[in-house]
N, C-alpha and C positions, 0 to 999 in steps of 0.2 A: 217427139223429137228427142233425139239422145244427145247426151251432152259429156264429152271424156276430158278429163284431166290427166295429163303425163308428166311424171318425175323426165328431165331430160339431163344428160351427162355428155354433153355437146364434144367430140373434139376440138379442136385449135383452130382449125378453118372454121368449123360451123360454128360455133362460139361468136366468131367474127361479124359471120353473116347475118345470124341472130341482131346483133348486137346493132348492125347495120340496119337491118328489119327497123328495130326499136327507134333507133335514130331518126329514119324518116319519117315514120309514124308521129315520132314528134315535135318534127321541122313541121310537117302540113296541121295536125292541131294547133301547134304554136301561130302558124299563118294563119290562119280559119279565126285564129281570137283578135288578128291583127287587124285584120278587115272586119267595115259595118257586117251588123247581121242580116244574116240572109239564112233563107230554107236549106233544105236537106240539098234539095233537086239543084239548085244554085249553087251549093255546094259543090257537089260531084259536077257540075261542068264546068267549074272553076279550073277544080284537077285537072282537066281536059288542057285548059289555057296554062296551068302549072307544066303540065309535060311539055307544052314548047317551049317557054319561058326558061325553063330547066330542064336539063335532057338527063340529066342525073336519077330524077324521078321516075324515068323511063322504069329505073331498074326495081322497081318497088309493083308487088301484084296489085292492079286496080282492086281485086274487093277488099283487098287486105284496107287500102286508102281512103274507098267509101266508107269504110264501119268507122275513119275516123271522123269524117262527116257528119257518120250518125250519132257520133259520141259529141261531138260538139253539139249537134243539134239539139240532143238530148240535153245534155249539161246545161246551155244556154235556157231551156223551158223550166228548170226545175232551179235554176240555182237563181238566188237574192243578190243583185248584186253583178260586180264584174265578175269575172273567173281568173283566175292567175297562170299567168302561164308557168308550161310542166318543164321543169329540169330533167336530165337525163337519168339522178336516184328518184323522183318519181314519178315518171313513163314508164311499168314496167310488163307490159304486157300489148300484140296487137293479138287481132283475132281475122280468121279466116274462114266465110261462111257460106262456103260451097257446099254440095253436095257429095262430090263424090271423088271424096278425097277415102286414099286409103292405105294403111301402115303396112309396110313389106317387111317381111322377116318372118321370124319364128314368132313363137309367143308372147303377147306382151310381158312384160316384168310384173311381180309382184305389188308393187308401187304404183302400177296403172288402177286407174278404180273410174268407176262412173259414176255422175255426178247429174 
């Protein structure tokens, strides 16, 4: 499996939408630590119950929402203790783990490197 990291130089709108990305990603982590624990699988049907609950969430990619799932999930097994919930400086990254995503343009930039 390959794994890319990209320098990004957002415009103004996408900037935005990013930024909005990051937001939700960290409203459902923040909830996921608000409720008892539960599994992954509990998890992601919760989201299911979040989207009617909240129709805002609509606007957010389901696997972008499971990985944060699995990051709670995760976080929960390894960490001592409670977990603290994430402010907006630090949530700063979601992840998108499809398959068959792919960058349109020219060339990537010099800055792109694989990882």
């Amino acid at each position: 499996m390959r794994n890319y990291r990209f320098s990004l130089y957002p415009a103004k709108e996408q900037k935005q939408k990013l930024v909005e990305a990051l937001d939700g990603c960290r409203w459902v982590y923040n909830y996921f630590l608000s409720i008892p624990r539960m599994s992954e699988y509990d998890m992601n049907h919760v989201l299911t119950e979040l989207k009617e609950q909240h129709p805002w969430v609509r606007n957010y990619h389901s696997e972008m929402l499971q990985m944060v799932s699995k990051q709670v999930a995760t976080a929960r097994k390894t960490a001592k203790g409670r977990l603290p919930y994430r402010l907006s400086d630090t949530f700063n990254s979601f992840t998108y783990n499809q398959w068959d995503f792919r960058i349109e343009g020219s060339k990537p930039p010099a800055q792109c490197r694989e990882i």
